[in-house]
KEKE-3310 file (N, C-alpha, C; in steps of 0.2 Angstrom, whole numbers, plus 5000, padded with zeros to 4 digits):
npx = (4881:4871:4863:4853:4845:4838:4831:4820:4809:4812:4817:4828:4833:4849:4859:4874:4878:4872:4856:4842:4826:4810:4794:4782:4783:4788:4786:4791:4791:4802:4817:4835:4844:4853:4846:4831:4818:4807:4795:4789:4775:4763:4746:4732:4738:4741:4738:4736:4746:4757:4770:4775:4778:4786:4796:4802:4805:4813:4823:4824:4831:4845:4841:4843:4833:4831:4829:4818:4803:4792:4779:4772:4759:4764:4773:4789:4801:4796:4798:4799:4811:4819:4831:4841:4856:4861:4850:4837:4819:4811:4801:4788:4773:4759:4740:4726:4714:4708:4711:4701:4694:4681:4676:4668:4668:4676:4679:4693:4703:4721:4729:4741:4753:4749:4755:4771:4784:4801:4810:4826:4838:4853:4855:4855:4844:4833:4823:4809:4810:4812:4799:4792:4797:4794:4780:4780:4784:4775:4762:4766:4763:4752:4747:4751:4743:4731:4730:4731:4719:4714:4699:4687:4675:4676:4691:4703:4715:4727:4732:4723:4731:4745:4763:4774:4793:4804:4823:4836:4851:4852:4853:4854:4855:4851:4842:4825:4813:4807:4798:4789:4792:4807:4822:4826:4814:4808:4815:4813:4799:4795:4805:4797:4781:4786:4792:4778:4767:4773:4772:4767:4752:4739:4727:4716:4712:4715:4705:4695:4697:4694:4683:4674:4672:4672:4679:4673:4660:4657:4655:4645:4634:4633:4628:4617:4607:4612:4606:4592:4590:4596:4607:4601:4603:4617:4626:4624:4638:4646:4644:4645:4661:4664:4661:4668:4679:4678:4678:4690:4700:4694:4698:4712:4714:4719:4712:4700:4701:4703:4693:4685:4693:4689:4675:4677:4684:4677:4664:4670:4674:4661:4655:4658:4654:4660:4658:4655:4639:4631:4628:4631:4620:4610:4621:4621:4608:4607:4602:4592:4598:4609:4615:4630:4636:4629:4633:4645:4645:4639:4648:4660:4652:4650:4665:4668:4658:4651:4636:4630:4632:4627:4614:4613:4619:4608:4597:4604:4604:4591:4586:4596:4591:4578:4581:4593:4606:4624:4629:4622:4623:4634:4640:4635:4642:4648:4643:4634:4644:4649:4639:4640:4652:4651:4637:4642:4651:4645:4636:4646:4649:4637:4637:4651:4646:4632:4638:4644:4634:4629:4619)
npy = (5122:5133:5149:5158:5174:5191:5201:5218:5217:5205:5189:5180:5164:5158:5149:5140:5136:5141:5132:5121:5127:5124:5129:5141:5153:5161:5168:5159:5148:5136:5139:5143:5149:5156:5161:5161:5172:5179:5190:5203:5208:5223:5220:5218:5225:5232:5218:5217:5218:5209:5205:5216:5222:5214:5214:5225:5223:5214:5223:5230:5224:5218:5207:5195:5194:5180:5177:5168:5175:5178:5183:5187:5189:5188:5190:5189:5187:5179:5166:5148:5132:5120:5108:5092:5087:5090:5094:5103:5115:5131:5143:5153:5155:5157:5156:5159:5161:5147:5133:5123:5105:5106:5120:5132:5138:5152:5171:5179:5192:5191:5187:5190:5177:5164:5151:5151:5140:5134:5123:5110:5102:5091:5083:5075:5078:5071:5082:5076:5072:5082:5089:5079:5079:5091:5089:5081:5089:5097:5090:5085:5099:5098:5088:5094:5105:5099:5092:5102:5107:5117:5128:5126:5121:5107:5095:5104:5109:5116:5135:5149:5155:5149:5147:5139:5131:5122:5116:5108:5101:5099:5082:5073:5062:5060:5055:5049:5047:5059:5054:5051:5040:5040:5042:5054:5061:5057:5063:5077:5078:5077:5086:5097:5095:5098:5110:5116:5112:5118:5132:5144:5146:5154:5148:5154:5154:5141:5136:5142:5136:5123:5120:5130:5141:5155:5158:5168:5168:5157:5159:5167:5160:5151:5164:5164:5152:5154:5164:5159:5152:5160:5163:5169:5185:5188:5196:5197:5202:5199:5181:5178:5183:5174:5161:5162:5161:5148:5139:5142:5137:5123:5121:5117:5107:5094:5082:5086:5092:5082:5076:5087:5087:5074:5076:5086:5080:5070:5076:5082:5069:5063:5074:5073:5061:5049:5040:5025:5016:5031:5042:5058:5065:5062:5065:5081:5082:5080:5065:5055:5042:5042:5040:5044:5056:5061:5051:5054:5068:5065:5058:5066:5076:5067:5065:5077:5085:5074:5068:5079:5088:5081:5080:5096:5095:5088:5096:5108:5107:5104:5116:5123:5126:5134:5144:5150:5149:5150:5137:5131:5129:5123:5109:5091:5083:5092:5102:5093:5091:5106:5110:5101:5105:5120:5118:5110:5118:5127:5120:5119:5131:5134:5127:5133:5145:5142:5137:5145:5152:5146:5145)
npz = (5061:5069:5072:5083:5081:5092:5091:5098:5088:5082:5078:5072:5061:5059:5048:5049:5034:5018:5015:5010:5008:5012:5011:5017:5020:5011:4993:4982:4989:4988:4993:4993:5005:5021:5032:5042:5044:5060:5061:5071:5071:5073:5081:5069:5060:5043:5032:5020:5008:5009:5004:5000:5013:5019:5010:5017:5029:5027:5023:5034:5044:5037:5026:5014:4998:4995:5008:5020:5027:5042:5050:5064:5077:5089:5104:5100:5110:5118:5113:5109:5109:5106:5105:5099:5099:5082:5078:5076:5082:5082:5088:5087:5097:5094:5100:5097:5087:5082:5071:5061:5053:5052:5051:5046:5029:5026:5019:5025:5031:5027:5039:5052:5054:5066:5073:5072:5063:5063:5060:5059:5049:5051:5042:5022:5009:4998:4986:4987:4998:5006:5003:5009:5026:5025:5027:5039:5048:5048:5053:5064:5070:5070:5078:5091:5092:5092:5104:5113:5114:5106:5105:5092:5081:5082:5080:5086:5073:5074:5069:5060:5052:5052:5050:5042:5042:5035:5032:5024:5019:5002:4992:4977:4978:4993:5007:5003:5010:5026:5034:5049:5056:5051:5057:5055:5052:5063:5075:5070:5072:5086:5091:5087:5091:5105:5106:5101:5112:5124:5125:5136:5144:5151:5165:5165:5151:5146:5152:5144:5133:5135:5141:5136:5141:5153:5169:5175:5168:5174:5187:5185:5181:5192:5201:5196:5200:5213:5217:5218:5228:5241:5255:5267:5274:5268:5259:5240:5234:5242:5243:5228:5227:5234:5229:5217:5221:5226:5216:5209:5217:5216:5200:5202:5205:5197:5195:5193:5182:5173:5171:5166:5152:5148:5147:5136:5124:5122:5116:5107:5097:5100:5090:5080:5075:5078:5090:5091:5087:5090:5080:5073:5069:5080:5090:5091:5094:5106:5112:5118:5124:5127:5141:5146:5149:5159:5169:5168:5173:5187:5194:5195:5203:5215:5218:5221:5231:5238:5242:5244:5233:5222:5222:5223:5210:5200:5201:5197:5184:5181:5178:5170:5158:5157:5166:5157:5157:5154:5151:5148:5135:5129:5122:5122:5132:5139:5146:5154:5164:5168:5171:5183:5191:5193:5200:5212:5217:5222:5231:5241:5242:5250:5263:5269:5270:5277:5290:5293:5300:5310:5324)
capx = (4880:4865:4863:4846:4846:4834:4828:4817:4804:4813:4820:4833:4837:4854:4864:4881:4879:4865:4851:4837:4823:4805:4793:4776:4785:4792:4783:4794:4791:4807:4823:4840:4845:4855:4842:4823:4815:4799:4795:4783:4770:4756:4739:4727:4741:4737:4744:4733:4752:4761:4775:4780:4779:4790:4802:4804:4808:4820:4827:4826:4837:4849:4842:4842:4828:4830:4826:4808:4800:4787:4775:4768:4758:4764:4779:4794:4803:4791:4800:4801:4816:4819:4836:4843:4861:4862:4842:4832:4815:4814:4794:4782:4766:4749:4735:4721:4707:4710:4709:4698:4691:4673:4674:4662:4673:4673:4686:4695:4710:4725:4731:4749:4756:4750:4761:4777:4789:4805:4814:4831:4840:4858:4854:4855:4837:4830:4817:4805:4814:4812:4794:4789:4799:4788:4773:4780:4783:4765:4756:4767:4762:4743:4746:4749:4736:4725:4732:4730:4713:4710:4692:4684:4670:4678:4697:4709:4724:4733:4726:4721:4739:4751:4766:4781:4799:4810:4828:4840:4855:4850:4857:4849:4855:4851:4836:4821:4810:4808:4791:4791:4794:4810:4825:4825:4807:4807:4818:4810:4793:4796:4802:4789:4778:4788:4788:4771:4765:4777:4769:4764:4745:4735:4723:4710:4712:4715:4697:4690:4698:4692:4677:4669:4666:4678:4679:4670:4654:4654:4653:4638:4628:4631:4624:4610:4607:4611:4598:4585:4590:4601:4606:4598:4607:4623:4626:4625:4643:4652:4642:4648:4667:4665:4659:4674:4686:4679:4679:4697:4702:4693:4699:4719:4713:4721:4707:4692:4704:4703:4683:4683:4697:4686:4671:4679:4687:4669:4662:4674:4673:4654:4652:4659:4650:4665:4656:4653:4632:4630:4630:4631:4616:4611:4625:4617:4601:4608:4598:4590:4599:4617:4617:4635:4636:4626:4638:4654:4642:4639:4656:4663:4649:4652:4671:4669:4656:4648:4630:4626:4635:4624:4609:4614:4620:4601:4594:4606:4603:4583:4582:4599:4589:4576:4587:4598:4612:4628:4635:4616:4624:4638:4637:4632:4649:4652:4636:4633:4650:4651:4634:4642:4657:4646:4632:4645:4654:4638:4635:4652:4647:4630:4642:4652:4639:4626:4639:4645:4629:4623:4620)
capy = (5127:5136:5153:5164:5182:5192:5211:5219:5217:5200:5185:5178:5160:5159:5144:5143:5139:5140:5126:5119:5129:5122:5136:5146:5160:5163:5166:5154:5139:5134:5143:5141:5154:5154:5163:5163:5179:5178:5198:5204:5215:5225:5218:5224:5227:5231:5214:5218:5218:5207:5203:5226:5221:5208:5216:5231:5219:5213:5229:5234:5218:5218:5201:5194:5191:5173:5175:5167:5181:5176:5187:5185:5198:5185:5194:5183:5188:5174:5160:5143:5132:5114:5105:5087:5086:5096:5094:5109:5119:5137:5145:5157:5151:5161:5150:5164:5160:5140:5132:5115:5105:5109:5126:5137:5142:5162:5172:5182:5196:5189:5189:5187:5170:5163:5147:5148:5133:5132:5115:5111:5094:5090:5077:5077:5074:5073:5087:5071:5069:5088:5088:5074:5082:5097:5085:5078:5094:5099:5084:5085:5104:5098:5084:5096:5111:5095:5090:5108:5107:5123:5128:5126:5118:5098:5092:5109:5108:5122:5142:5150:5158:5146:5144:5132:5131:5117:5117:5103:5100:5094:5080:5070:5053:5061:5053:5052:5049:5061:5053:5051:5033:5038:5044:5061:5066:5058:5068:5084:5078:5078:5092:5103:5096:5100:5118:5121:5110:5121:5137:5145:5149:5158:5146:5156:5151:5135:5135:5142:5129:5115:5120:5134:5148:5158:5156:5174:5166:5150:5161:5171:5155:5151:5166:5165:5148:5154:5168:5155:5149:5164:5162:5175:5190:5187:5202:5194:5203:5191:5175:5180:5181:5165:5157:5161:5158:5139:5138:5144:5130:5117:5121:5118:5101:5090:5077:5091:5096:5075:5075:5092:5086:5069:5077:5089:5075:5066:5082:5081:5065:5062:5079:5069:5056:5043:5037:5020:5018:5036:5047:5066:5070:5061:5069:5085:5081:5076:5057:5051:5036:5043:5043:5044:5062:5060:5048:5058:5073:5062:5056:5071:5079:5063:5069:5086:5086:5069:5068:5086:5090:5076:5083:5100:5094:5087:5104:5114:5102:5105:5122:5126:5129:5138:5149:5151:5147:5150:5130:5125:5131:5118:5100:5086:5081:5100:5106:5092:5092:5113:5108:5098:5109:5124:5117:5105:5123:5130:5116:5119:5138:5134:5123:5138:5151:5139:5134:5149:5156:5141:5147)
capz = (5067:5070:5078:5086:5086:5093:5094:5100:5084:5077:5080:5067:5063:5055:5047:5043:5026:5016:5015:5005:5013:5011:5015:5017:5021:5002:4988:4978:4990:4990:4992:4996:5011:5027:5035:5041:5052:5063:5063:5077:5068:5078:5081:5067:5057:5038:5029:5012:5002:5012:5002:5002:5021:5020:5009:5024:5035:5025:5023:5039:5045:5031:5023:5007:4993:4997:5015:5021:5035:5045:5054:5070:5083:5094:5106:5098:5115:5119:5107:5109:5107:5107:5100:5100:5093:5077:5073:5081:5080:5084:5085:5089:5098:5098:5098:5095:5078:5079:5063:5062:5045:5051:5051:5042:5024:5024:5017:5028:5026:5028:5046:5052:5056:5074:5077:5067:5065:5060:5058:5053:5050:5046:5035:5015:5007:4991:4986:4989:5004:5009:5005:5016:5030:5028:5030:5046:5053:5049:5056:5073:5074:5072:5084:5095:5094:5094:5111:5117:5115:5106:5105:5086:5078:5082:5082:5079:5070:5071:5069:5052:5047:5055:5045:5042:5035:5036:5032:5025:5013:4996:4988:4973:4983:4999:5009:5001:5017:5031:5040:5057:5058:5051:5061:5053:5053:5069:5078:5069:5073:5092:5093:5086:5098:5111:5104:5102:5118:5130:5126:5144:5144:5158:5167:5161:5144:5145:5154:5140:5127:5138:5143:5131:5146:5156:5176:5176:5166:5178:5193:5185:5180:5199:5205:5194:5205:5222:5219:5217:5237:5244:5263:5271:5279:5266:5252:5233:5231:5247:5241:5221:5227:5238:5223:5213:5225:5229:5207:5206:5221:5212:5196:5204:5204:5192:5195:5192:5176:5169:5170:5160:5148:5145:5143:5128:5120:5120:5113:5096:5094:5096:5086:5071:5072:5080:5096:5088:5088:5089:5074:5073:5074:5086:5095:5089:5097:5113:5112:5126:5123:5130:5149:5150:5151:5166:5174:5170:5181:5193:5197:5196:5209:5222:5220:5223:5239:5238:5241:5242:5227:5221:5221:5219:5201:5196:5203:5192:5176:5179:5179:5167:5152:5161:5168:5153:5160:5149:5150:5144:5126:5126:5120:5127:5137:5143:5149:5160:5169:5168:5178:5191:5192:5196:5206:5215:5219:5226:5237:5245:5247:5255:5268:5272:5272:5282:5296:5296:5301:5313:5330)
cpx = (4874:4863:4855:4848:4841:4833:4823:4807:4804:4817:4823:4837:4845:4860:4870:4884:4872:4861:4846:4831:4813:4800:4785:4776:4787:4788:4782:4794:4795:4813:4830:4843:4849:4852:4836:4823:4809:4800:4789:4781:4764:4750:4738:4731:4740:4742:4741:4739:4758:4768:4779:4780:4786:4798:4805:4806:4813:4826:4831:4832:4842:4846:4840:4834:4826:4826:4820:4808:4792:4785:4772:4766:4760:4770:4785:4798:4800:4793:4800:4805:4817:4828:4839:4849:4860:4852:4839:4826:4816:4804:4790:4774:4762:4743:4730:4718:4711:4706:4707:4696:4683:4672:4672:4670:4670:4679:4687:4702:4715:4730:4740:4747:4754:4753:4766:4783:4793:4811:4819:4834:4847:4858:4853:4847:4836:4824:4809:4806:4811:4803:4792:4792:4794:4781:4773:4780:4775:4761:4759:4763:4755:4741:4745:4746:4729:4725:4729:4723:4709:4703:4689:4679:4672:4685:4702:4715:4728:4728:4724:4726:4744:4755:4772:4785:4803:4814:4833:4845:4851:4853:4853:4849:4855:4843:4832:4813:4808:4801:4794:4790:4802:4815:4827:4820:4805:4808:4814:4803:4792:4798:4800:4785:4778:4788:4782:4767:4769:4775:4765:4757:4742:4728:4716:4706:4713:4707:4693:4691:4696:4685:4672:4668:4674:4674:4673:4660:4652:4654:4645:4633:4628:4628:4618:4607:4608:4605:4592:4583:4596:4599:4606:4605:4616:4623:4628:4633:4649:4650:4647:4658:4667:4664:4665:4680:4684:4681:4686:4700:4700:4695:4709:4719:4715:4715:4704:4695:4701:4697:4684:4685:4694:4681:4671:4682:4681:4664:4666:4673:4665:4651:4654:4658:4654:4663:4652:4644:4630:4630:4628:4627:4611:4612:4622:4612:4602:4605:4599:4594:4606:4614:4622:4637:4631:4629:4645:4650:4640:4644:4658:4659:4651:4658:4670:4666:4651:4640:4625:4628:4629:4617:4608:4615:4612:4598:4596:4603:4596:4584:4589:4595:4583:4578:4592:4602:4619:4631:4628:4618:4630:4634:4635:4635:4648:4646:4634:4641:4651:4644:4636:4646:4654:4642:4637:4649:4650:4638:4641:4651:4642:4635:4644:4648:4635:4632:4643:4640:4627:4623:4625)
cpy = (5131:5143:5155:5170:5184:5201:5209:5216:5206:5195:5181:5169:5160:5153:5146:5143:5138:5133:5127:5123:5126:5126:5137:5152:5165:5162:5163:5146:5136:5138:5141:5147:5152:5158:5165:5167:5177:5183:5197:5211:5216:5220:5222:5226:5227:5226:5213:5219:5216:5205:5212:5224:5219:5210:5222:5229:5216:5219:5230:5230:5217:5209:5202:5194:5184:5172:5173:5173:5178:5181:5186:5192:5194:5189:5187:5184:5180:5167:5154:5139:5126:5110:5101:5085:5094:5097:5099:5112:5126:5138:5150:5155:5156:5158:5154:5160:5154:5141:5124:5112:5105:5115:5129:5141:5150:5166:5177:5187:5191:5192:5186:5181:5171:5158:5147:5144:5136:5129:5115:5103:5096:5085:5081:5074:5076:5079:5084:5072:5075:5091:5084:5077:5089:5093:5083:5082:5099:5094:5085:5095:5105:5094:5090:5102:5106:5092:5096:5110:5115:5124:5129:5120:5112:5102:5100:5107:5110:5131:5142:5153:5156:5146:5141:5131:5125:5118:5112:5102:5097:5091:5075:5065:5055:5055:5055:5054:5052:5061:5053:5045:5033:5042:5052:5066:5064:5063:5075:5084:5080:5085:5098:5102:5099:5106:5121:5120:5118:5129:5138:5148:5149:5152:5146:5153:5146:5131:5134:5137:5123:5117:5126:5141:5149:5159:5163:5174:5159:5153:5164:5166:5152:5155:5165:5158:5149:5159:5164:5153:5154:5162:5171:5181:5192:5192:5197:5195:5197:5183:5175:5177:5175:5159:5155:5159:5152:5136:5138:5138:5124:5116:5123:5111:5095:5084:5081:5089:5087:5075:5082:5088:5079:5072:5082:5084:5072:5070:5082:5078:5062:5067:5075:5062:5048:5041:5030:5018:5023:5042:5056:5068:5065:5065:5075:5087:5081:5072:5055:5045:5035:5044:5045:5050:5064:5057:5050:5064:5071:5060:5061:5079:5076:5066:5076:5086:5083:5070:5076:5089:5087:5079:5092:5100:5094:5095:5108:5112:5103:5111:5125:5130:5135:5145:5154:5152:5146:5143:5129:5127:5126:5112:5096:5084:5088:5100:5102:5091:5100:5112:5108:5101:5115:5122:5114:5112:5126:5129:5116:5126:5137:5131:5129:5142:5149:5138:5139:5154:5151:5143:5142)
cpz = (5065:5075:5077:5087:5086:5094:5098:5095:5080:5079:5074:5067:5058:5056:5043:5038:5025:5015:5009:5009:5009:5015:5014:5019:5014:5000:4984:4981:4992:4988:4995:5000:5017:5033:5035:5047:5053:5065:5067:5072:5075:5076:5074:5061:5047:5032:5021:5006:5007:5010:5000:5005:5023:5017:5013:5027:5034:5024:5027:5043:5040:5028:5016:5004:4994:5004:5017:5027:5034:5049:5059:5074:5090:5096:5104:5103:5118:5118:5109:5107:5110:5103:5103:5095:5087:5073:5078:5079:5084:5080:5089:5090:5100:5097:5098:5088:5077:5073:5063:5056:5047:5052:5044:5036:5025:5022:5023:5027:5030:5034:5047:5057:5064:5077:5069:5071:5060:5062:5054:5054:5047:5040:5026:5014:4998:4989:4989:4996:5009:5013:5010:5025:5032:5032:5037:5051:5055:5052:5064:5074:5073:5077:5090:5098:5097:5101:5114:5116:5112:5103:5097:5087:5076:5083:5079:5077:5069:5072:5061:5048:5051:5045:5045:5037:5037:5030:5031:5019:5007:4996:4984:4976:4990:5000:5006:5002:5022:5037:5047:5059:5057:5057:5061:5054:5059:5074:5076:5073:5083:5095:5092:5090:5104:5110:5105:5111:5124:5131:5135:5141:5150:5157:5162:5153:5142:5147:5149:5133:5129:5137:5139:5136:5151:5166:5178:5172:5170:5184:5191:5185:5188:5204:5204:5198:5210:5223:5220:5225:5239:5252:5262:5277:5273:5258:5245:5233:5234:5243:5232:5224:5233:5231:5218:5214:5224:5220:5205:5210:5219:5206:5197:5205:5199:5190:5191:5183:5170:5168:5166:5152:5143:5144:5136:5123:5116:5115:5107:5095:5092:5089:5077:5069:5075:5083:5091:5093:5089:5084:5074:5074:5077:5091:5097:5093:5105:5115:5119:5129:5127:5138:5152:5150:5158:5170:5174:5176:5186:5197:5198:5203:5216:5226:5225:5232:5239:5238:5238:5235:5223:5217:5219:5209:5200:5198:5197:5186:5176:5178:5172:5162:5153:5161:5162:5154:5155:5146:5147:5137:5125:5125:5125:5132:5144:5145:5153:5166:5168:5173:5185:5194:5195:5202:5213:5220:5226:5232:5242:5247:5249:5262:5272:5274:5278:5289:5298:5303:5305:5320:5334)
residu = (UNK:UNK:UNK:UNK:UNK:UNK:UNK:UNK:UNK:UNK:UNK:UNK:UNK:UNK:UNK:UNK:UNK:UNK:UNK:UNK:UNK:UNK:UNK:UNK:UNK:UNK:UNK:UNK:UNK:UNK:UNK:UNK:UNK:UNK:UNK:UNK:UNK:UNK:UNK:UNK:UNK:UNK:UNK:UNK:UNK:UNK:UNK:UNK:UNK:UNK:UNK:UNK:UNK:UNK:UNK:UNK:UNK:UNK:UNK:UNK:UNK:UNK:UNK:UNK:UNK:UNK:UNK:UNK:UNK:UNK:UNK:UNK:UNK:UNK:UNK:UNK:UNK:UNK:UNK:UNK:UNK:UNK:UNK:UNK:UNK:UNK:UNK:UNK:UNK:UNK:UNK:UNK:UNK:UNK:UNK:UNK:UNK:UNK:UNK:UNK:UNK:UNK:UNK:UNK:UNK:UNK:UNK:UNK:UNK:UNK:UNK:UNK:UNK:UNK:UNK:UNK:UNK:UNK:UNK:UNK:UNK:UNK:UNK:UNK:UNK:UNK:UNK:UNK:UNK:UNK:UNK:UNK:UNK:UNK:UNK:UNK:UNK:UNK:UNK:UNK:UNK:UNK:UNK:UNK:UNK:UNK:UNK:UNK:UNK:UNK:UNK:UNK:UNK:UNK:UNK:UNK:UNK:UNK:UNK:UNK:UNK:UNK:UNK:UNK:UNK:UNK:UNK:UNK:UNK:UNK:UNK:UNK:UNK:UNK:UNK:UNK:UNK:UNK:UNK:UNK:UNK:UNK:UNK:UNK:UNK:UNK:UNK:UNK:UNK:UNK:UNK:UNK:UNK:UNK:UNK:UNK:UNK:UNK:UNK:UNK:UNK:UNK:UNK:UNK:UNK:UNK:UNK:UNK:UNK:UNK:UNK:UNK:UNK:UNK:UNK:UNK:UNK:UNK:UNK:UNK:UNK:UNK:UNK:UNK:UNK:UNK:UNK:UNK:UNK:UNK:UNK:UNK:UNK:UNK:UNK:UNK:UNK:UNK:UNK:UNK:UNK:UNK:UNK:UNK:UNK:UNK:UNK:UNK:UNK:UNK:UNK:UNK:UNK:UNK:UNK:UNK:UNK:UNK:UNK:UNK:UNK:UNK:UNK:UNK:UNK:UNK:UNK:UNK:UNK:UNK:UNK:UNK:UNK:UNK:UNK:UNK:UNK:UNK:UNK:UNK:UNK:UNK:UNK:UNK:UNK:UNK:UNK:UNK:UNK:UNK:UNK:UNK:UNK:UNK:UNK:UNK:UNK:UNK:UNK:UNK:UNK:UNK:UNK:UNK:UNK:UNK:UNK:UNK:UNK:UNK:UNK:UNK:UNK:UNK:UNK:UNK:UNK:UNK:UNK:UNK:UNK:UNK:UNK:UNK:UNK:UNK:UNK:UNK:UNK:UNK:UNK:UNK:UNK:UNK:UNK:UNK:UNK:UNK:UNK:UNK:UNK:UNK:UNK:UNK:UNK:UNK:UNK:UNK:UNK:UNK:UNK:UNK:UNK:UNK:UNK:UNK:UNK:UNK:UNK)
# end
């Protein structure tokens, strides 16, 4: 049996006897407890002596010395909650300062936790058995930052202060397996995905994890372009909000969304060199040799407003750099489908605007 309790500051797992607890939330790493917290700390908050922190909150909740506490400025009102039978996860998802393996070493203060996991199984395992189980639930909840496309330097896997606890009876002759081929680490591993995956994210931000730029910087790069050819008689501010409207409408598109989503996926993969005959830098370079970032922006201008899109995209693609144009700063992939998306927009407001205006 497993209960949730929740304040205002804290959400509380709590089993009904104590467990083996496998942790990054404990000093000791591993402890035996019937209870892990995920406190909501402020932004900003100063976590230079995080374990006094930790003991406050244990305080201030009546918990034990044994308990793991987890920190998040995530609202744990928020929480995520997944459970099959007696196996369940319980998390707080903020997916702010991803965490990728080509990012730039630097140290940083130690920030509270932004996705926390906590996995439980009824099964018996061996210490062996418990570790592995931690692993499993680690790799599903990098599977699925890596699905969620969060924005770093290649494939992310998580943030920079995620944490994770999993939960399971000891026994010396318990299981000594808990991967995710097996039926144990399977089931865990499923639903940590479903956990982090299920997080609600505003549009907006899912814009910018795909594509690198916010719907407020692909209208600007569109005026900087419509100024080049303004229809006459038409105030920049009307043209601006027609801009952003027909961007907002085409990005409600599921299609539009699969040409983004394929050219960021192209964009990791070439960055690390995987595009078999392509190497990093190469990639780097943006090699005259790749056209197929030119045939995803073409496909995707035909869709959108066929020929005139068409030619709008090559217009915009000559002059991005030019211009300085915020998508001319993405990779190879993105910068010409944030072209086509843009110019393809445009060519949809000339439409309006011109036939508004046709005697």
């Amino acid at each position: 049996m497993v209960g949730l309790s929740l304040s205002d500051r804290a959400l509380v797992v709590e089993f009904e006897t104590p467990r083996h607890i496998a942790t990054t939330a404990h000093l000791k790493g591993f402890v035996v407890s019937s209870r892990v917290a995920i406190y909501q700390v402020d932004e900003g908050v100063d976590l230079s002596k995080p374990e006094e922190l930790k003991d406050s909150v244990r305080a201030e909740l009546g918990l034990d010395p044994e308990d793991p506490v987890m920190l998040t400025a995530a609202n744990v009102r928020e929480y995520r909650f997944a459970q099959e039978g007696e196996y369940g996860v319980v998390g707080t998802v903020g997916l702010t300062n991803p965490a990728c393996p080509k990012m730039d070493a630097r140290y940083q203060p130690l920030r509270a936790s932004t996705i926390n996991v906590v996995a439980w199984v009824p099964d018996a395992l061996t210490v062996q058995g418990l570790l592995d189980l931690f692993r499993t639930v680690s790799e599903a909840k990098a599977a699925a930052a890596a699905d969620l496309l969060l924005r770093c330097n290649g494939r992310a896997t998580g943030t920079v202060s995620d944490a994770v606890a999993v939960a399971a009876f000891y026994d010396a002759k318990g299981y000594m397996w808990a991967g995710p081929s097996t039926s144990v680490g399977g089931k865990a591993a499923s639903l940590v995905y479903r956990v982090v995956t299920s997080t609600q994210r505003r549009p907006e931000d899912v814009l910018r994890s795909v594509l690198g730029l916010t719907l407020d910087e692909l209208t600007s790069d569109a005026m900087v372009l419509y100024k080049r050819a303004p229809v006459p008689g038409v105030p920049d501010e009307e043209a601006r909000k027609l801009i952003m409207t027909t961007l907002r409408d085409l990005l409600s598109d599921p299609n539009i969304w699969a040409f983004l989503v394929a050219a960021r996926e192209l964009d990791i993969v070439g960055s690390a060199g995987l595009i078999p005959g392509l190497s990093a830098e190469e990639f780097e370079q943006d090699t005259k040799k790749v056209i197929a970032d030119e045939l995803l922006a073409t496909a995707l201008s035909l869709y959108i407003n066929g020929f005139k899109a068409l030619t709008a995209t090559y217009w915009a693609d000559s002059m991005k750099e030019k211009l300085n144009l915020s998508l001319a700063k993405l990779p190879m992939f993105e910068d010409d489908v944030a072209a086509s998306l843009v110019s393809s927009a445009l060519s949809r407001v000339y439409d309006t605007l011109l036939r508004g205006r046709t005697p």
